[in-house]
C-alpha positions in Angstrom: -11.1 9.7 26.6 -14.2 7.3 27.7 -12.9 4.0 28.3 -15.6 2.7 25.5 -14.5 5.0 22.6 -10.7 4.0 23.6 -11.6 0.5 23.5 -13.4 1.0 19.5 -10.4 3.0 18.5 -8.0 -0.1 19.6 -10.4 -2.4 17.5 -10.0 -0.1 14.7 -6.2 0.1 15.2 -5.8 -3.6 15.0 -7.9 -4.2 11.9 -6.1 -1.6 10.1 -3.2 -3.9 11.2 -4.7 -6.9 9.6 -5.4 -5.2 6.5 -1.9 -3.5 6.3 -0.5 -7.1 6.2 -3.1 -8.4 3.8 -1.9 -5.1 1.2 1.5 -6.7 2.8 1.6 -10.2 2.0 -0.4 -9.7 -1.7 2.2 -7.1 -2.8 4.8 -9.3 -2.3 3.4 -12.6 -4.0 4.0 -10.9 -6.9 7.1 -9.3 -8.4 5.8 -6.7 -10.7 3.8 -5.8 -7.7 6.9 -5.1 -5.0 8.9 -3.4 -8.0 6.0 -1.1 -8.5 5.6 -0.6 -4.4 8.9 0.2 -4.2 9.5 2.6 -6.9 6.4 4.3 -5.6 7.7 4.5 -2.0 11.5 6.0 -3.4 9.8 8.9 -4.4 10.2 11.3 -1.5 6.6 12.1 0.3 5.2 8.8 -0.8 4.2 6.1 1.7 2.1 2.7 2.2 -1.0 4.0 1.7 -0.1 6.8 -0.9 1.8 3.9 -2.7 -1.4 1.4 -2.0 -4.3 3.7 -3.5 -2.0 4.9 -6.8 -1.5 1.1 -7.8 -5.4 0.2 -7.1 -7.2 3.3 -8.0 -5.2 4.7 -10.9 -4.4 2.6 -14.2 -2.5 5.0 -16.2 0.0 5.0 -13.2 -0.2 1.0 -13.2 0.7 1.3 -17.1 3.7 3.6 -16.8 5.1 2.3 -13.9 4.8 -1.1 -15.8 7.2 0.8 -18.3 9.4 2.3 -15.9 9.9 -1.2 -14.1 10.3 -3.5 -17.3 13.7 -4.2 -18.5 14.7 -2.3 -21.6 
């Protein structure tokens, strides 16, 4: 690979990094939010960024996972 597409790839690589710990660090200031990351990521196929884009993008599976988490 060309030394200057190598060297955008590694640029690319490390702000995915930054952003990964961002998602990261946010998730975790807030309860709800890790008990809804990691009920998402115990279902088998379901990773970061799967688990990421469902609790941003979709609010009906921000609603029942808010039923599923809270204490009955």
């Amino acid at each position: 690979m060309h030394k200057p597409i190598q060297t955008i790839l590694n640029t690319i690589k490390k702000e995915l990094q930054g952003i990964d710990k961002q998602l990261d660090k946010l998730v975790n200031s807030v309860s709800e939010g890790r008990q809804r990351h990691d009920l998402l990521l115990s279902t088998e196929g379901v990773g970061n960024v799967l688990a990421y884009t469902l609790m941003s993008e979709l609010p009906e599976v921000k609603k029942s996972l808010h039923l599923a988490v809270s204490p009955r």
